[in-house]
C-alpha positions in Angstrom: 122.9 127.9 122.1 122.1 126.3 118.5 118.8 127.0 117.6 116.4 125.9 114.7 115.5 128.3 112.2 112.6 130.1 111.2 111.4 127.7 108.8 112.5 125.0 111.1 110.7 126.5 114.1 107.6 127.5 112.0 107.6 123.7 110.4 107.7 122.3 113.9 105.2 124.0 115.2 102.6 122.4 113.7 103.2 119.2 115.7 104.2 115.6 115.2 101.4 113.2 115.1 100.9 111.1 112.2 102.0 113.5 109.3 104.3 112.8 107.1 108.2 114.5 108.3 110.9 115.8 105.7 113.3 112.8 107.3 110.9 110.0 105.4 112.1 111.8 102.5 115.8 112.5 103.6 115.6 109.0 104.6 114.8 107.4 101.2 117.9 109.4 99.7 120.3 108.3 102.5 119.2 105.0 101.2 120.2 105.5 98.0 123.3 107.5 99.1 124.5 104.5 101.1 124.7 102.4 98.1 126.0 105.2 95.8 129.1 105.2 98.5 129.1 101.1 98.6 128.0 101.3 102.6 125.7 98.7 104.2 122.1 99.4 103.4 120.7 101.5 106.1 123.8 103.0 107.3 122.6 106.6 106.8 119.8 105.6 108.3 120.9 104.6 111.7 124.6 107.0 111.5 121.6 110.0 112.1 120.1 108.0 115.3 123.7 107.8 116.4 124.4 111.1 116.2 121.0 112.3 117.8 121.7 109.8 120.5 124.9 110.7 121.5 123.8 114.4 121.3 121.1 113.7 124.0 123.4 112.0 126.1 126.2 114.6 126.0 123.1 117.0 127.4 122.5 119.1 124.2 119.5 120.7 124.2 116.7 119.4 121.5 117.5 122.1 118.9 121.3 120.7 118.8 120.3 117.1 118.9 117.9 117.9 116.0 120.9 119.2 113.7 123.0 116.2 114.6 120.1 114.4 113.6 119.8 116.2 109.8 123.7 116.8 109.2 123.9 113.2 109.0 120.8 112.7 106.8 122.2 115.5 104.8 125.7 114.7 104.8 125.7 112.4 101.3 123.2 114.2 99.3 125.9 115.3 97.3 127.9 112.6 97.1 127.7 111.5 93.5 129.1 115.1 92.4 132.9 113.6 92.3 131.4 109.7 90.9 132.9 110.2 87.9 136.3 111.0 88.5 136.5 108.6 91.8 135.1 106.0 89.6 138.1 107.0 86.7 140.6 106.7 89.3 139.8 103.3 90.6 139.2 101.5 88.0 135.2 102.3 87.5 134.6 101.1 91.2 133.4 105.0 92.6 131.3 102.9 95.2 134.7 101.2 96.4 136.8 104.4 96.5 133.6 106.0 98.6 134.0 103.1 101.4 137.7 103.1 101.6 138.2 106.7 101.8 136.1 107.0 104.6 137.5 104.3 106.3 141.4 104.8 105.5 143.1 107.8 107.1 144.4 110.4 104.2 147.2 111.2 106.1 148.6 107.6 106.5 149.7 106.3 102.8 150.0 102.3 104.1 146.5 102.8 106.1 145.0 104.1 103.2 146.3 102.0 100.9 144.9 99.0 103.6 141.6 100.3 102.8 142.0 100.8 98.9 142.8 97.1 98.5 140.1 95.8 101.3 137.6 97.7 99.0 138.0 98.7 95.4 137.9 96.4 92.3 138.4 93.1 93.8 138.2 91.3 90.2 140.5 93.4 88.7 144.1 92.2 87.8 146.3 92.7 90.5 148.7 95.1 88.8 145.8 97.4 87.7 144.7 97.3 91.2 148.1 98.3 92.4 148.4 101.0 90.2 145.3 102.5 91.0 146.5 102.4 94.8 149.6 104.0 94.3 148.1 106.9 92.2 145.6 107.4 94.2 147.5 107.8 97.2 149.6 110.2 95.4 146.8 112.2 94.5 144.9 112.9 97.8 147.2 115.4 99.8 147.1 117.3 96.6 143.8 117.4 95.3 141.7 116.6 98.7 140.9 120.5 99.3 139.4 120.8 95.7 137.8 117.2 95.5 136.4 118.1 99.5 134.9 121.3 98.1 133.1 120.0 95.3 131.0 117.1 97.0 130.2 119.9 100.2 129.3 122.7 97.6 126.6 120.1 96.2 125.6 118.8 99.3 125.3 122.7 100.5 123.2 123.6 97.6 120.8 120.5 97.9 120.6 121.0 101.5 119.8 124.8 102.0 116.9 124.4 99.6 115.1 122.7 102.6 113.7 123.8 106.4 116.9 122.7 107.8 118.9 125.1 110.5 121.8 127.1 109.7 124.1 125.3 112.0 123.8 122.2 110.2 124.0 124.6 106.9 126.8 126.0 108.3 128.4 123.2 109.3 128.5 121.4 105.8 131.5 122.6 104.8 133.6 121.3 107.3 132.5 118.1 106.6 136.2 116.5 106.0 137.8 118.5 109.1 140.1 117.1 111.0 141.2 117.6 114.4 145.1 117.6 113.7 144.3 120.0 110.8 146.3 117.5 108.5 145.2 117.3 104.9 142.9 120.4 104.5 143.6 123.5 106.4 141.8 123.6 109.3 141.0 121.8 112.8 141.2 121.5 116.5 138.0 123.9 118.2 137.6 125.5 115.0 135.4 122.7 113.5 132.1 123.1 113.9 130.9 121.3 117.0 128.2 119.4 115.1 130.8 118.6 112.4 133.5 117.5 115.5 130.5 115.3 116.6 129.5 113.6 113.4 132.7 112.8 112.6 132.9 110.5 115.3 129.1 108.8 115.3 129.6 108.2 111.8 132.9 106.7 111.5 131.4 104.6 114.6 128.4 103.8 113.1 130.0 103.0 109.5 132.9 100.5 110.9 130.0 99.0 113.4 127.2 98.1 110.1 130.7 96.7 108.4 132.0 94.6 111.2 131.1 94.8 114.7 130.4 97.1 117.9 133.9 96.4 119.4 135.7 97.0 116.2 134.0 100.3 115.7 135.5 101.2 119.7 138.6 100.3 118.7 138.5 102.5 115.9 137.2 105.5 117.7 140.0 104.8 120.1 142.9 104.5 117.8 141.6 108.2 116.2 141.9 110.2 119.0 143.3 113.2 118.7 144.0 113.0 115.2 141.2 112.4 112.5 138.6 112.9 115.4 138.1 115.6 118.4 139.7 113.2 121.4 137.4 115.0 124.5 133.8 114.1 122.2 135.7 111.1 121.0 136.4 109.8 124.8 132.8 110.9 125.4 131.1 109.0 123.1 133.1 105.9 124.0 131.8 105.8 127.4 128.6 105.6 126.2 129.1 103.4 122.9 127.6 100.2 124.0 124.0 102.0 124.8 124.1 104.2 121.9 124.9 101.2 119.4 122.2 99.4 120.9 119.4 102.2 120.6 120.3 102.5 116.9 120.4 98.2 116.1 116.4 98.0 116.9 114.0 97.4 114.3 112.0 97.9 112.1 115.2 100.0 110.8 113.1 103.0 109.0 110.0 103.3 111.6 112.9 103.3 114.1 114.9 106.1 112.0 111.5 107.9 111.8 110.8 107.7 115.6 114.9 108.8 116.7 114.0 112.4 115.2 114.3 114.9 118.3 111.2 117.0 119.2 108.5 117.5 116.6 109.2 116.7 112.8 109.7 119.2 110.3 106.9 118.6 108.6 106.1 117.4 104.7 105.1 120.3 102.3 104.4 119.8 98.9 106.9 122.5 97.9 109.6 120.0 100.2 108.3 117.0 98.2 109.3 118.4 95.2 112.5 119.6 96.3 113.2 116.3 97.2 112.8 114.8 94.0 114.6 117.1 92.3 117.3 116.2 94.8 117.0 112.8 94.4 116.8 113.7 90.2 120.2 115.6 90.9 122.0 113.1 93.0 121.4 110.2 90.6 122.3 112.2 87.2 125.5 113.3 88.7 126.7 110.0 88.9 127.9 109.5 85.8 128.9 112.1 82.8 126.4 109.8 80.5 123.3 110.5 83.1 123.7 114.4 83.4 120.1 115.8 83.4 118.5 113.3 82.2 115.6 113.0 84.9 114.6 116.7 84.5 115.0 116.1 81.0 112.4 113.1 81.0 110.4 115.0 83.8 109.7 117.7 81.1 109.3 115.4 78.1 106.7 113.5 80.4 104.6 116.2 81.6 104.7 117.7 78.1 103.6 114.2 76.8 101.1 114.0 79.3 99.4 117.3 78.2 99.2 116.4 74.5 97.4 113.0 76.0 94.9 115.0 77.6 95.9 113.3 81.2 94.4 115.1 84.3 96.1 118.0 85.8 97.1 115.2 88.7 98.3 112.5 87.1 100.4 115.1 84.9 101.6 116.9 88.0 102.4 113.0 89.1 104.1 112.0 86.1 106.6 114.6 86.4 107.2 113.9 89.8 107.6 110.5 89.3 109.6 111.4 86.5 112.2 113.1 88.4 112.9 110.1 91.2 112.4 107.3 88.5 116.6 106.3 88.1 117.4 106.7 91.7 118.3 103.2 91.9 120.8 103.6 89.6 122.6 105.3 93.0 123.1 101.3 93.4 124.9 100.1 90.6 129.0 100.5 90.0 130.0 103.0 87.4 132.4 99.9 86.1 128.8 99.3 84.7 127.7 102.0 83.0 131.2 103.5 81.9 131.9 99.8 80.4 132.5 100.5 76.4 131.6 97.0 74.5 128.3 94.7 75.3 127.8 94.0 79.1 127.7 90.4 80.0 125.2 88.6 81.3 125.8 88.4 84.5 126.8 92.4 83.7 123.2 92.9 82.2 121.8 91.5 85.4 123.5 93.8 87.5 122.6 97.1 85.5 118.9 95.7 85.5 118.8 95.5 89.0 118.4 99.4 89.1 114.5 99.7 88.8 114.2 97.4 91.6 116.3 99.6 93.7 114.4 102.4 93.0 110.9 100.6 93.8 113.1 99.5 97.0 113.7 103.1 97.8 110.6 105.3 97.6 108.5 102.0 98.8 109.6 103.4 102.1 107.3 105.8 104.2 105.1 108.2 102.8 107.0 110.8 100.7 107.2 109.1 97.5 105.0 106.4 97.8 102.4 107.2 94.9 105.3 108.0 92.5 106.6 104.6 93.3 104.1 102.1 90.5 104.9 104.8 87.6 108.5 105.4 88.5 109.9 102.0 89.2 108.3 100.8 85.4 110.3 102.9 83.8 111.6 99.7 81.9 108.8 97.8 81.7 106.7 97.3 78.3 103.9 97.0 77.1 103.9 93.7 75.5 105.7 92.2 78.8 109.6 92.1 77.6 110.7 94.5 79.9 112.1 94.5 83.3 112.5 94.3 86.4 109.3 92.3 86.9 108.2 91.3 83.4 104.9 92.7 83.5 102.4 93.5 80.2 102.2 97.3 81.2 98.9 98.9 80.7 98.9 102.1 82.5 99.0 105.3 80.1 100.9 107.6 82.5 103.3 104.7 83.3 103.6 103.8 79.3 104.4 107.8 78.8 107.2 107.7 81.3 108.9 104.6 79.5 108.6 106.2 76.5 109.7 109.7 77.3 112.9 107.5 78.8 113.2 105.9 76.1 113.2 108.9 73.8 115.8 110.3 75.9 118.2 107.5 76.2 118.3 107.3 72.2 119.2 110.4 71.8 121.8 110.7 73.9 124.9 108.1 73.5 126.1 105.9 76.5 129.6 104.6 76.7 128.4 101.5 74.7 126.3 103.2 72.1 126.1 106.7 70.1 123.3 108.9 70.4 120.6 108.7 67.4 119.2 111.6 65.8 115.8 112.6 66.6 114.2 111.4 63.8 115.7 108.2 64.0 114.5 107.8 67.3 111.3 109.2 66.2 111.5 106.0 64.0 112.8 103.4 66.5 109.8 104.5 68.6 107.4 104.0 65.7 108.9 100.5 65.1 107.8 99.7 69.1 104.3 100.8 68.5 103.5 99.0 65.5 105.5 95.9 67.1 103.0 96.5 70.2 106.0 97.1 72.9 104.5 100.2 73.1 101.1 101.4 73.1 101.0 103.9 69.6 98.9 106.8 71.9 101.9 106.6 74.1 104.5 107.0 71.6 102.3 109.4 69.7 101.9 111.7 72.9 105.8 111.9 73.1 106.7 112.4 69.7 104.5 115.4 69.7 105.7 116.7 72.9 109.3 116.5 71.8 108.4 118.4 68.4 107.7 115.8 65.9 105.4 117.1 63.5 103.6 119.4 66.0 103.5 123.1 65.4 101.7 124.5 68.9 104.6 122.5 70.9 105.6 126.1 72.5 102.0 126.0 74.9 103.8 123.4 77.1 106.3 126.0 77.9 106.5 127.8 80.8 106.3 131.6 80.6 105.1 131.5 77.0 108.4 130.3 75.9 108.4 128.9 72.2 110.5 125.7 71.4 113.0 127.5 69.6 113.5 130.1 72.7 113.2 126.9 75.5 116.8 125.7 73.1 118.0 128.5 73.6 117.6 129.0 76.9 118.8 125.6 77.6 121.6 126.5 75.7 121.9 129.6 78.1 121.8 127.3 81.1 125.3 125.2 79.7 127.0 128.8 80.0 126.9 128.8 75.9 128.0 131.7 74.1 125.3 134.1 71.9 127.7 133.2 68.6 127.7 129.1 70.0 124.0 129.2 70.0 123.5 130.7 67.3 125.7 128.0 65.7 124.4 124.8 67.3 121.1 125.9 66.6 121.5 127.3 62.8 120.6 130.5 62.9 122.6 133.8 63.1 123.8 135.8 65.5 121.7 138.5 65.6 118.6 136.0 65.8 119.9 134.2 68.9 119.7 137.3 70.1 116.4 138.3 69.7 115.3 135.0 71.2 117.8 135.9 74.3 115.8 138.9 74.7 112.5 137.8 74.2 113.3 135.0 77.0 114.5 137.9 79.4 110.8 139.9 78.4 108.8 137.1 78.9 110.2 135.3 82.3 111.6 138.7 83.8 114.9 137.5 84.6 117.7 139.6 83.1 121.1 138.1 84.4 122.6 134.7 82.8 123.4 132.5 85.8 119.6 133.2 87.0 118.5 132.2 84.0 120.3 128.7 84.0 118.6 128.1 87.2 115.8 128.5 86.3 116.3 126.5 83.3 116.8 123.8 85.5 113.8 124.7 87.7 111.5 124.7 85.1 112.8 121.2 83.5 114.0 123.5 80.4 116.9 121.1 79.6 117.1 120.2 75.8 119.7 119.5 72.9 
């Protein structure tokens, strides 16, 4: 029998009711996942009532319909790990190579190739597009264990970190099994059961949101005993109609919500903030440009917030908010942000549209729903000339956040721009506050946090770190060298090393890869 565990169990326990679950949360980011893998909106959402439903009717027991429920809400969590190089292979278009993997079978070349052109770069000149086909193809039989194990590593890691049971945990890894064992080295009854049965619901559920219910039968149909398991496969065909029907109701999220077998696991705070720092994760993996920037503006933030003199809340807020604030980026093509000269208009457009997606996202349920004013004005000014919605912003915590972005993006170079100094950004952001863009207490607040002209920066450390040992350590947690350190940071050797061992003193943490945890833990991540 598959059971829940402890924390599962201990989490359910405490009833259903009203409260707030952990799937509102693993909801929002299958949101967001759906568009990072260029899938109908809501798919995620309603591939998890699938699989719970067909796990009832097959007669699982609650426990088991439970996991089928979570392995699907968990299954994309990671799926921005491998965004980059997807996106390099197929022309920028990592959201197109997502779709058409999952649909095209690996082990087919002219199937998959079907899918390649149905989905990726449809502007792009037809011998570019072609090209990118053929290499692709090439490349999957050889590189599909390594590229397999990457994106179920991350969504491992994310996933264990919440009260989820070891059979969906366990299961993760299997993720890309298939039955005929073709591709990747293993199959048949060895799969997981749960993994056997998500295959099928959300291959189902994916080709239904696409196209249609008898489309998605056909599908199912035509897999049979090789991508898929063909006993569960038959199985859930008998009872496709019903299931598909269950899942199509609305309101889509309170229906989501209400599919979740037995009692929720509930909402803790310590699972709200692991689900931001997910959601931080997901988005910055996306694209080599974005890499830890949200706990990187999460830190800057709070810090700012302290110098400010906010409340202990709306600090503790700010940082939260901090961390979910790009997850609509999840939504825009890396053929955006990758793109090396001026984006067009109709280009510009398209990369604003991300702080709408991320007030679309966390406006649903409960989880994120305070976070969702501060975070989604991320680009919004104070004199009115930002975006998405134009407005004059007033709010100091929400004026912080734009600014600790701000800060950040300068200093660190996109595709279409080099980084700036810190002093020159220092200056840019001067140059906003006397021009009124931004209010000057806001500016102020960040420039002290991030060092400028501030000598008792090293309180709004954790552990009684000073600046000079929270670079280091950040240093630590890029696997740098004592000697590359030493020489990024201008000072010697023998230095670095003192700080190195005043860190270990001071946060009781004596081995290296512990230490670049909780670096990243801690929002310790600076140049």
């Amino acid at each position: 029998m598959k059971s829940l565990n402890l924390a599962s169990i201990g989490a359910a326990l405490l009833g259903s009711g009203t409260k707030t679950g952990i799937a509102e949360g693993l909801g929002v980011l299958a949101l967001a996942a759906d568009a990072a893998t260029g899938r109908p909106q809501g798919s995620g959402l309603t591939a998890a009532i699938v699989a719970a439903e067909f796990s009832r009717r097959l007669g699982d027991d609650v426990a088991t319909q439970k996991d089928a429920y979570y392995i699907a809400l968990v299954r994309f969590i990671g799926c921005t790990i491998t965004s980059h190089e997807t996106g390099m292979m197929s022309i920028g278009d990592d959201q197109g190579f997502a779709v058409a993997t999952m649909l095209g079978d690996w082990a087919d070349r002219a199937d998959l190739k079907k899918h390649l052109a149905q989905f990726i770069a449809l502007d792009a000149p037809s011998e570019d597009r072609d090209a990118a086909f053929e290499s692709i193809c090439d490349m999957i039989p050889l590189a599909a264990p390594d590229f397999t194990a990457a994106h179920c590593r991350q969504s491992y890691l994310l996933a264990k970190r919440l009260p989820i049971s070891q059979a969906v945990l366990e299961s993760i890894p299997f993720y890309y099994g298939r039955w005929d064992s073709k591709v990747l080295p293993y199959g048949g009854e060895s799969l997981p059961y749960l993994q056997r049965l998500h295959r099928i619901t959300e291959m189902a559920e994916l080709v239904r949101r696409l196209y249609n219910a008898t489309q998605a039968k056909e599908v199912i149909a035509a897999k049979l005993g090789h991508e898929i398991d063909p006993n569960l496969g038959a199985k859930f065909l008998e009872f496709a109609d019903d299931i598909f029907e269950v899942a199509s109701k609305t309101p889509e999220f309170e229906n989501f919500i209400a599919a979740e077998p037995g009692d929720r696991i509930l909402m803790t705070p310590t699972c709200r903030e692991t689900l931001a720092e997910i959601a931080a994760d997901m988005t910055d993996h996306k694209a080599v440009c974005f890499r830890s920037h949200s706990r990187r503006v999460s830190s800057l933030a709070a810090q700012a917030g302290k110098v400010a003199k906010l409340s202990k809340g709306d600090i503790e807020n700010l940082r939260l908010a901090a961390l979910v604030h790009d997850i609509g980026k999840c939504a825009i093509s890396n053929r955006i942000w990758y793109k090396e000269t001026e984006l067009a208009v109709s280009e510009r457009l398209e990369m604003e549209r991300h702080t709408y997606q991320t007030q679309f996202y966390l406006s649903h349920g409960d989880p994120f729903s305070k976070w969702v004013s501060v975070a989604a004005s991320v680009q919004e000014r104070a004199d009115g000339s930002g975006y998405h919605r134009g407005i004059r912003l007033s709010d100091l915590a929400s004026n912080i956040l734009a600014v600790a972005n701000e800060y950040d993006e300068l200093t660190h170079g996109m595709p279409n721009r080099p980084a700036l100094s810190a002093d020159q950004a220092a200056n840019a952001l001067n140059a906003t506050a006397r021009e009124k863009v931004f209010p000057a207490v806001a500016v102020s607040s960040v420039l002290q946090a991030a060092g400028h002209k501030v000598s008792d920066a090293k309180a709004a450390y954790p552990f009684g770190l000073t600046r000079r040992e929270a670079q280091v350590l950040s240093r630590l947690a890029k696997s740098e060298t004592t000697a590359e350190i030493a020489e990024a940071l201008g000072i010697s050797p023998k230095t670095a090393d003192h700080h190195i061992q005043s860190i270990y003193n001071k946060t009781d943490v004596r081995a290296r890869p512990a230490l670049a945890l909780l670096a990243l833990e801690h929002g310790i991540v600076m140049d």
